[in-house]
Residue, then its C-alpha position, 0 to 999 in steps of 0.5 A: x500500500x502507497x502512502x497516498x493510499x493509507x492517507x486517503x483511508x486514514x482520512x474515510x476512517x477518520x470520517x466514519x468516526x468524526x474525528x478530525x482529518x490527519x495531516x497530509x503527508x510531509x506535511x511536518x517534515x521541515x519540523x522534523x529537521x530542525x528538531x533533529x538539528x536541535x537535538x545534535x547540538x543538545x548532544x554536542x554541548x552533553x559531550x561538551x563539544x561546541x554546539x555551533x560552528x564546528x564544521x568552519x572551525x574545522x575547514x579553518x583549521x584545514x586551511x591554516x594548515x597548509x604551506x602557502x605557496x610563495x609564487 
């Protein structure tokens, strides 16, 4: 079965017993990332790691670890 399909019975069900719809698929998918994304830093600060910027941090320290080049 589809997700369309469970969807459009959820909703008939959800009419035979007048309750309200369900939302629609992915509807709340957005929400979902960014409360994964909280949840990541939440993680981060527990282990004592910084929460913001850790992924330029690191690219910088890449790059400042390079010789230059003198041409």
């Amino acid at each position: 079965m589809s997700i369309t399909q469970q969807y459009l019975l959820d909703i008939y069900r959800a009419q035979r017993l007048g309750e309200p719809a369900p939302p629609a698929p992915g509807a709340h998918d957005w929400q979902v990332v960014r409360e994964w994304g909280d949840h990541r830093q939440f993680r981060a600060v527990i282990a004592g790691r910084p929460a913001h910027g850790r992924i330029r941090r690191t690219l910088g320290r890449w790059l400042h670890l390079r010789p230059r080049s003198t041409c």
